[in-house]
TORKOL-4160 file (C-alpha; in steps of 0.2 Angstrom, whole numbers, padded with zeros to 4 digits, m for minus):
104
<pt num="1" X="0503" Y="0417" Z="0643"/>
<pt num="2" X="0517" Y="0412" Z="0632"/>
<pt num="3" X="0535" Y="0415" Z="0637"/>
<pt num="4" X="0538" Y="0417" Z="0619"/>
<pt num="5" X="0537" Y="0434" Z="0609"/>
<pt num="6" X="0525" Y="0437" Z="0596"/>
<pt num="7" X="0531" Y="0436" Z="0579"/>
<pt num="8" X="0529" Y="0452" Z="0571"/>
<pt num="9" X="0538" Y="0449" Z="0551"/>
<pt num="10" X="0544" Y="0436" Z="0543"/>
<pt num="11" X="0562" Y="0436" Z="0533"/>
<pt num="12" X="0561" Y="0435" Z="0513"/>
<pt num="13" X="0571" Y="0435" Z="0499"/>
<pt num="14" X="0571" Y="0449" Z="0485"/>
<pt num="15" X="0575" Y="0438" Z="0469"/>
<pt num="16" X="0577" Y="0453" Z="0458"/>
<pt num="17" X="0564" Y="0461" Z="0445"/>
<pt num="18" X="0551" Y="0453" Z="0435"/>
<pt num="19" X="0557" Y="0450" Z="0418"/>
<pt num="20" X="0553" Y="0444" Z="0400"/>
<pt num="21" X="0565" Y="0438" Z="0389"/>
<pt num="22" X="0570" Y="0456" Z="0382"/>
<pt num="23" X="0564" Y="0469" Z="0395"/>
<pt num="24" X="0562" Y="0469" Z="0413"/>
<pt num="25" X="0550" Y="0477" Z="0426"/>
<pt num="26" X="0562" Y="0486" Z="0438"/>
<pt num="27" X="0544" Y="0494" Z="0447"/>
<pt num="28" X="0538" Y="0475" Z="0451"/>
<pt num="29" X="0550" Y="0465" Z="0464"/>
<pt num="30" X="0549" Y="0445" Z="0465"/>
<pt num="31" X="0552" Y="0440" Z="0484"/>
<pt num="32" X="0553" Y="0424" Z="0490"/>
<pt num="33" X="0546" Y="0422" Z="0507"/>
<pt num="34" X="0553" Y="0410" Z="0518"/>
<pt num="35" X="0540" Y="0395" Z="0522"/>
<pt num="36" X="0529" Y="0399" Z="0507"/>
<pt num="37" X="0531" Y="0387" Z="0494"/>
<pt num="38" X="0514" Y="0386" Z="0486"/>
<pt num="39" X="0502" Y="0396" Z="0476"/>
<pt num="40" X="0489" Y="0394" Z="0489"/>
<pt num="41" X="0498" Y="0399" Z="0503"/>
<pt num="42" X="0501" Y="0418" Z="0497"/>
<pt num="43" X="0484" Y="0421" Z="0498"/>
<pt num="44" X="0491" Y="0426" Z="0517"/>
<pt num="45" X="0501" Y="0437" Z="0514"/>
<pt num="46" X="0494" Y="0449" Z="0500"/>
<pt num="47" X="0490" Y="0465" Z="0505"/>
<pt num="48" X="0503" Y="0464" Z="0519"/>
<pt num="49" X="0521" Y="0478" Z="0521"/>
<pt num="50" X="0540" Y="0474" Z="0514"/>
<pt num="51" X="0553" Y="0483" Z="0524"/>
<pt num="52" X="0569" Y="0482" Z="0514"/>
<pt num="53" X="0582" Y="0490" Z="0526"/>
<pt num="54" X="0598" Y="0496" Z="0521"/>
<pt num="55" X="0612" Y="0507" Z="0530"/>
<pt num="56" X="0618" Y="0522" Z="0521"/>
<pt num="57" X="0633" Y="0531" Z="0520"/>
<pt num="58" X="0624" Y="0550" Z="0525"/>
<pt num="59" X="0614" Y="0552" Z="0542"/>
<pt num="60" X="0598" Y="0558" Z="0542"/>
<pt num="61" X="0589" Y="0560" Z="0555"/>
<pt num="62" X="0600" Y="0553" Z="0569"/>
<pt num="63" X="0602" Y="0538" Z="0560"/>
<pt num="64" X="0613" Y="0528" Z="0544"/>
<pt num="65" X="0599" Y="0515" Z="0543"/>
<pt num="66" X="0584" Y="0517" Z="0529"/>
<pt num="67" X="0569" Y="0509" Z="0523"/>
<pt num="68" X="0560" Y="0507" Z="0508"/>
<pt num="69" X="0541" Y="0501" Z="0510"/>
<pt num="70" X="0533" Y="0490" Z="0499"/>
<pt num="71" X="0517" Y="0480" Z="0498"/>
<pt num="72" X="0515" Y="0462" Z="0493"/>
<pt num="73" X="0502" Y="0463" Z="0478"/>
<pt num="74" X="0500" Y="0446" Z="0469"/>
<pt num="75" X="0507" Y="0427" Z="0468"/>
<pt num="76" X="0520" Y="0426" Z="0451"/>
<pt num="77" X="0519" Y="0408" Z="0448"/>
<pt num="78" X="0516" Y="0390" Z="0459"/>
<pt num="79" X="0531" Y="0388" Z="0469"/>
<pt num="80" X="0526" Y="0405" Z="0481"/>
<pt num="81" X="0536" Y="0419" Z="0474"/>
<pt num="82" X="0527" Y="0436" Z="0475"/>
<pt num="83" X="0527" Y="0451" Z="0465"/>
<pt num="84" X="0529" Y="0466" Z="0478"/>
<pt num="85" X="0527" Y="0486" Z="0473"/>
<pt num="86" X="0539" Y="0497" Z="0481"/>
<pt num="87" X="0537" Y="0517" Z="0485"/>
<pt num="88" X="0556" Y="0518" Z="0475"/>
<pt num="89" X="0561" Y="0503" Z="0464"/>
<pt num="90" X="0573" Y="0494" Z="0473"/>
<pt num="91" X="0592" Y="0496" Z="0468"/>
<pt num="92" X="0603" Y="0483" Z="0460"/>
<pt num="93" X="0612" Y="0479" Z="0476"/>
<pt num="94" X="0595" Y="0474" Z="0485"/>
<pt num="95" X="0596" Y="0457" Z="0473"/>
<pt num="96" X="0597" Y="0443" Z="0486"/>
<pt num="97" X="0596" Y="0456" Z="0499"/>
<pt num="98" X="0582" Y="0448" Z="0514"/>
<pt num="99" X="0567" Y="0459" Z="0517"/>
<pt num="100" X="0556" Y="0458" Z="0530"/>
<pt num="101" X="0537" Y="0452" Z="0528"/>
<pt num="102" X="0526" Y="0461" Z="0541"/>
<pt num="103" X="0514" Y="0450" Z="0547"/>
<pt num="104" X="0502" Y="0465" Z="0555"/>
């Protein structure tokens, strides 16, 4: 046996909303997720859970800290950004914000 602990998520990057040159889609998040940097390597990761976790100013239930699940649905270009879908569309201040990529 290892000494070293399993690896459960992976960090990523929210990038912000997909976008056109006139509208954007707040309900579709672009993440970049850190050693992915080609098309065919996403192909791992679809299907797989996005934690964004934030603290709050409120407790609820014992705690300041929220999450906001997500799933990873599809590559957006070659470079190994991927489009994610989120239970609520992620606010403004999560632009740039790491997330973390569940790798179970």
């Amino acid at each position: 046996m290892s000494s070293q602990p399993i690896r459960l998520y992976t960090k990523g990057t929210v990038l912000g909303a997909r976008r056109s040159h006139v509208k954007q889609y707040p309900q579709w998040s672009l993440i970049r997720v850190e050693g992915v940097v080609d098309r065919s390597q996403v192909k791992g990761y679809l299907g797989k859970r996005v934690a964004f976790i934030y603290r709050a100013q409120k407790e609820k239930n014992g705690s300041k800290i929220r999450v906001v699940w997500g799933k990873i649905c599809k590559a957006h270009g070659n470079n190994g950004v991927v489009r994610a879908r989120f239970t609520n569309n992620l606010p403004p201040k999560a632009q740039g914000a790491t997330v973390r990529v569940m790798l179970y």
